[in-house]
C-alpha positions in Angstrom: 144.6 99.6 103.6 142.6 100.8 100.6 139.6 103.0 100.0 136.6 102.1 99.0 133.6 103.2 97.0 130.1 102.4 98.8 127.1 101.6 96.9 124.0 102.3 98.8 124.3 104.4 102.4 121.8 102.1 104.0 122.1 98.1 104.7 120.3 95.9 102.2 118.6 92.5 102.7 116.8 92.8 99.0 117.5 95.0 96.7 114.5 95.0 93.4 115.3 94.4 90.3 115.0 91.6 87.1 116.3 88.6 89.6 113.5 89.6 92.4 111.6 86.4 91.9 115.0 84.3 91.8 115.5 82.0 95.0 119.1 82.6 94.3 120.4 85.9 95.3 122.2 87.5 92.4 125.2 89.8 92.4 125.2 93.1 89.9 128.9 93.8 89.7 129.5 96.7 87.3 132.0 99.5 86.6 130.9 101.8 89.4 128.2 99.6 91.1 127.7 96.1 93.1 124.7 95.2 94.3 122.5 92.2 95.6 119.1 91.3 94.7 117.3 88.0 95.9 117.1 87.4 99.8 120.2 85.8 100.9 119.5 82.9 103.7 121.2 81.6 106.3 123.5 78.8 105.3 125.3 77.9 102.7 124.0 78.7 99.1 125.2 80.2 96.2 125.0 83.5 95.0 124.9 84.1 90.8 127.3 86.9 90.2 126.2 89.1 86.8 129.4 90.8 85.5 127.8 94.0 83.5 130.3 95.8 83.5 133.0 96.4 80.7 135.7 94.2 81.6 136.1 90.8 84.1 135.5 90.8 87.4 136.5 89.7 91.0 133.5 89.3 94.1 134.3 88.8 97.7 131.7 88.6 101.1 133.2 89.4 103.9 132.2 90.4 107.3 131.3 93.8 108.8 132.5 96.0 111.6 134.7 93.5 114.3 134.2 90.7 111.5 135.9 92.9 108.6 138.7 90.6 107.8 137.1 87.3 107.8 135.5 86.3 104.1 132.7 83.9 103.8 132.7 84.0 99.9 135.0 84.7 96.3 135.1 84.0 92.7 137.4 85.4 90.1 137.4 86.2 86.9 134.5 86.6 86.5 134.2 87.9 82.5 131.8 90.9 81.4 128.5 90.1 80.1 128.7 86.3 81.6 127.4 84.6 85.1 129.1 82.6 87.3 127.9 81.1 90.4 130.0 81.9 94.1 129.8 79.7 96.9 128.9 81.5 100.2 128.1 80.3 103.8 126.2 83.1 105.8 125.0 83.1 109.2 122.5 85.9 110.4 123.8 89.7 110.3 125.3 92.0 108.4 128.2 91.6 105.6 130.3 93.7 103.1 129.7 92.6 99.4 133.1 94.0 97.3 133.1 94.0 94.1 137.0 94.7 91.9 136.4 95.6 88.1 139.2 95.1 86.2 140.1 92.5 88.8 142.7 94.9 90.2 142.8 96.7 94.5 142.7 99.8 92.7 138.8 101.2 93.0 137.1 98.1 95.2 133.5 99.2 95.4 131.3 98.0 98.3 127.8 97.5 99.7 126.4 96.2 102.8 124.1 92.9 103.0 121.8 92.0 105.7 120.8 88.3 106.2 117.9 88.1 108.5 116.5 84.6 109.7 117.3 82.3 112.5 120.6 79.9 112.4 124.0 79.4 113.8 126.6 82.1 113.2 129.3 81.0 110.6 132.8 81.4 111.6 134.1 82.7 108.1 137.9 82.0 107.0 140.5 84.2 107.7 142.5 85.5 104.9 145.9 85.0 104.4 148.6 88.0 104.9 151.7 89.0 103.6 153.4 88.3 107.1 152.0 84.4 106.9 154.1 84.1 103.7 157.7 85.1 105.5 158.3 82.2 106.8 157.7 79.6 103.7 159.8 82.6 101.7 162.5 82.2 104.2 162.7 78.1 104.5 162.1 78.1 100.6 165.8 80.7 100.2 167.4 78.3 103.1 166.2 75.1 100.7 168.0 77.7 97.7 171.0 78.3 99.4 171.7 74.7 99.7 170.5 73.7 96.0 173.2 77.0 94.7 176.2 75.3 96.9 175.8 71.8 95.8 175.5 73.4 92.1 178.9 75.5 92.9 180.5 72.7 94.6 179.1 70.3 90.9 180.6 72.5 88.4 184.0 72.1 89.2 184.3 68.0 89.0 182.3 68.8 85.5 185.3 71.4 84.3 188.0 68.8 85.4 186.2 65.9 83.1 186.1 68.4 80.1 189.7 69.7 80.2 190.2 66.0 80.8 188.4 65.2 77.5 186.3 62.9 79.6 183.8 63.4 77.3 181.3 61.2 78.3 181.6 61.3 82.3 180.8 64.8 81.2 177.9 64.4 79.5 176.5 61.7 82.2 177.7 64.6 85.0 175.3 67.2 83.0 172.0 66.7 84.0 172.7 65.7 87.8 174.2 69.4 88.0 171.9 71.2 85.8 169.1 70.0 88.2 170.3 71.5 91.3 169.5 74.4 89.4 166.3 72.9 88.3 165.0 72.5 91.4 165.2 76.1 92.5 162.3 77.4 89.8 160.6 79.6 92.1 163.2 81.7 92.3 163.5 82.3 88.7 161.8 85.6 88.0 163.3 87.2 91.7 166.7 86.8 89.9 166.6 88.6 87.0 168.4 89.0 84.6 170.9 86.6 86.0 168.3 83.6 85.4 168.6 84.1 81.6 172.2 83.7 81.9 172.4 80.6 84.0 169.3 78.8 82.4 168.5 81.1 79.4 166.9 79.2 76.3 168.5 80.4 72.6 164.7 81.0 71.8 164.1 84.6 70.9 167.7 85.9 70.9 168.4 87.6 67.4 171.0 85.2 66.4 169.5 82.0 68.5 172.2 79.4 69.0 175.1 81.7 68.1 174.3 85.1 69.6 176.8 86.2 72.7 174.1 86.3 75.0 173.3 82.8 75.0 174.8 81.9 77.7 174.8 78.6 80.8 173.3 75.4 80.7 171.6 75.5 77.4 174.8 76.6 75.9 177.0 74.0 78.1 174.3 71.3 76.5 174.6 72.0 72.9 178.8 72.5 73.5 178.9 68.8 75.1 177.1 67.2 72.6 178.1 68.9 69.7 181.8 68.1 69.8 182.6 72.0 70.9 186.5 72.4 71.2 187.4 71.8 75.2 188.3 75.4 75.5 185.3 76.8 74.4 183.3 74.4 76.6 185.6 75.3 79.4 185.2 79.3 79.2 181.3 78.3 79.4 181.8 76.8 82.6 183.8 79.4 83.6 181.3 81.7 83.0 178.6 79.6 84.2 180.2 79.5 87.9 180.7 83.0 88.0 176.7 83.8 87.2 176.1 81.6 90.1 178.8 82.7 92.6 177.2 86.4 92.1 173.7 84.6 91.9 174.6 83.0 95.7 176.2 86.4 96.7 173.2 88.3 95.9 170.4 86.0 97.3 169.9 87.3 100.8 168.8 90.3 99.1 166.5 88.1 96.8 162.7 89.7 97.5 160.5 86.7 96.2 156.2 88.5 97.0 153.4 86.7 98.3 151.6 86.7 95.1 154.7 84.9 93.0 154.9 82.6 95.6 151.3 81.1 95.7 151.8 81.1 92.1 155.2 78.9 91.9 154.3 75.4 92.1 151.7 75.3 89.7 154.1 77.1 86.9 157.0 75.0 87.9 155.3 71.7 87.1 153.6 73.8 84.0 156.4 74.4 82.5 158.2 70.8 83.4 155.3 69.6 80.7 155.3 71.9 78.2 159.1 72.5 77.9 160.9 69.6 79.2 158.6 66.7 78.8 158.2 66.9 75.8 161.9 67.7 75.0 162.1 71.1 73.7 164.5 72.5 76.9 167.0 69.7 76.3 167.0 69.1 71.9 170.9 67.4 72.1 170.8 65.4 75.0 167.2 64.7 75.4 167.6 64.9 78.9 164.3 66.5 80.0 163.3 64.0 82.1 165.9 64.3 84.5 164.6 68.4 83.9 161.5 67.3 84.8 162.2 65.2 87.8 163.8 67.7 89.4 161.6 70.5 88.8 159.0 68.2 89.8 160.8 67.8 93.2 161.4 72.0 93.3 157.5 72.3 92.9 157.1 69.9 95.8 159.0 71.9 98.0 157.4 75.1 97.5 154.1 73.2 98.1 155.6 71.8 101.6 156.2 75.4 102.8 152.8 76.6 101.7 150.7 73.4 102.8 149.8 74.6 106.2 148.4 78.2 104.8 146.5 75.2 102.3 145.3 73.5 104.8 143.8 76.5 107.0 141.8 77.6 103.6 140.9 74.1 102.5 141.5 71.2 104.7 141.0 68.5 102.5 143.2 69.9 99.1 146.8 69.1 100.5 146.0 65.2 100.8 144.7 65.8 97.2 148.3 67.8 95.6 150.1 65.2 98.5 148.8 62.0 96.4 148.8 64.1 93.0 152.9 64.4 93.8 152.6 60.9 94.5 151.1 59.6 91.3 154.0 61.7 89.5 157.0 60.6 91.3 155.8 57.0 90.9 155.7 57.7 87.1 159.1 59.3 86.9 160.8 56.5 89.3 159.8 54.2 86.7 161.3 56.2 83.7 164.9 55.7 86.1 168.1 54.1 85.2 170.1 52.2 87.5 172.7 54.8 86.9 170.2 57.2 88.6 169.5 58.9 85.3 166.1 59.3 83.2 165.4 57.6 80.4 165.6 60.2 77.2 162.6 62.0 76.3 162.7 61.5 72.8 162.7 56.8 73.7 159.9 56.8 75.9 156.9 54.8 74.4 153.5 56.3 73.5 152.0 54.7 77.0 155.1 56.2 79.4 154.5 59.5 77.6 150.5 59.5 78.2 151.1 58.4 82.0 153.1 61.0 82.7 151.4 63.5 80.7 148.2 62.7 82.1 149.5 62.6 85.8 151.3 66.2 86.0 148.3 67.5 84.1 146.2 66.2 86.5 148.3 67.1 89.5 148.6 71.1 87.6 144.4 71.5 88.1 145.0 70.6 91.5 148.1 73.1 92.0 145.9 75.5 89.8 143.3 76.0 93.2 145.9 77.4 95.7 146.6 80.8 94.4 142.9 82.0 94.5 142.8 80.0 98.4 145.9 81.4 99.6 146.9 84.8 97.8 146.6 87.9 100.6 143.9 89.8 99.5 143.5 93.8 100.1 141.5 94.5 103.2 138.5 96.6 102.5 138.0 99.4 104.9 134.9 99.2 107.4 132.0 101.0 105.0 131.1 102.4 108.3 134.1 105.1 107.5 132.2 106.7 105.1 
């Protein structure tokens, strides 16, 4: 629970002011002031939202006294000197405007709005909480836990076909073990440190390639298709297992916040395109399809734990990232081998490359909308308080 500064004591249905004469009800959101002019209606409309203050800005409607924690309007990012408009759908009474410069909880100002007129009450959407995302956290670490075994139980074969100088069932064995630790990417920033050492790129390390703290599957990939001397390769896998049998020890105690994971599906898939489509994460064994694939499987995963808090927000959007996912996965099954591997990234034709492009971009400005639907917000106190 956060304080809040209130603008304006008493209620407001119209407020004067430059947008007076405006049918649409406008929205002064400043460094220390937010404000309505215009006579909101019952109904849905939009409100224009006027950011004058010095830096962007974040509006919310929601409701007043018993109705506090339902909200009936947002729009972010909302940059300074600029208008956007909100979507809002009132019924008759009384709401709290909140304005958040700087887009940050830390100094939410407030007013009240009155909306006078005859029509039916609007039920208003209850935000998501904290305590709603504790159980997709908690299936997504189960789903974790099992990815982190099978990569434990993988690594061993792949050490016995190395010391074997089984060079090539190596290199086939490579990317079906690297993506059980693909497919775990919303865990990435919860574990630290430990992340750049299992899946760390060479890519701003002082001596790139050849500095010591390059370490895990990067460093396995370049060893394997470099001709690396078995031993060498072999103390990387050695190493390799031991990051993730500390990385499986340490996971119950793996905090993963609401905010990061409403975030996680969209940057999964983001970073599938910009890193391992286009072959940059795999430059030796051009295997950034098979990345891709499975990090496009990890993003569908997170989805399927957050799709019911989806859903509640916006009913029709998970049919829309469902068939998205779809469009994908029908892309990348095509790009298959019969051995179960991905074509390479650096043979697929101008057209396989546009399709797939196009699709996960596509499916990213679909994944882009659940953060700002489902992401807790701070509950403003009742301005009644004060």
């Amino acid at each position: 629970m956060i304080a809040l500064v209130v603008v304006g004591a008493a209620a407001i249905a119209l407020v004067a002011g430059s947008h007076q004469a405006s049918a649409t009800p406008v929205v002064m959101a400043g460094d220390h002031s937010c404000t309505l002019s215009g006579r909101p209606h019952p109904g849905a409309q939009y409100f224009t939202v006027d950011d004058v203050g010095a830096s962007a800005t974040e509006v919310d409607i929601f409701g007043f006294g018993p109705t506090l924690t339902l909200q009936y309007g947002e729009i972010e990012d909302v940059g300074p000197g600029t208008s956007a408009p909100m979507p809002v759908d009132l019924g008759p009474g009384r709401y709290t405007l909140v304005c958040e410069p700087g887009r940050t909880d830390d100094n939410p100002i407030t007013s009240t709005i009155v909306v006078t007129g005859s029509g039916p009450a609007v039920g208003g959407i209850e935000p998501t909480t904290d305590d709603d995302f504790a159980g997709p956290i908690g299936a997504y670490k189960a789903y974790v836990a099992t990815q982190l075994a099978a990569l434990s139980a993988g690594l061993g074969p792949l050490r016995s076909e190395v010391t074997a100088g089984n060079t090539a069932a190596a290199e086939a064995d490579y990317p079906l073990v690297h993506a059980d630790y693909e497919r775990i990417g919303a865990a990435y920033d919860a574990f630290g440190t430990l992340n750049d050492d299992i899946n760390g790129l060479s890519d701003g390390l002082p001596l790139g390639p050849a500095d010591p703290d390059f370490t895990g599957f990067h460093k396995l990939e370049l060893q394997l298709w470099s001709g690396a001397a078995t031993p060498v390769v072999v103390a990387t896998i050695d190493r390799l297992s031991s990051d993730v049998f500390h990385l499986r020890a340490m996971l119950p105690l793996v905090v993963i916040t609401s905010l990061d994971y409403a975030t996680r599906a969209h940057e999964i898939l983001e970073n599938a395109l910009q890193e391992q489509v286009t072959g940059l994460a795999e430059p030796n064994s051009h295997t950034g399809i098979d990345d891709a694939a499975a990090s496009t499987t990890g993003a569908e995963e997170v989805f399927a734990t957050l799709r019911p808090l989806v859903a509640r927000q916006e009913p029709t959007l998970p049919s829309v990232v469902t068939a998205g996912f779809a469009r994908v996965d029908g892309i990348l099954a095509s790009l298959q081998t019969a051995s179960g591997l991905y074509l390479p990234d650096n043979s697929l034709s101008i057209s396989q490359h546009e399709q797939l492009t196009a699709a996960m971009s596509s499916l990213l400005e679909e994944l882009a909308q659940i953060p700002g639907l489902i992401t807790p917000p701070q509950e403003p106190r009742d301005v009644n308080e004060h």
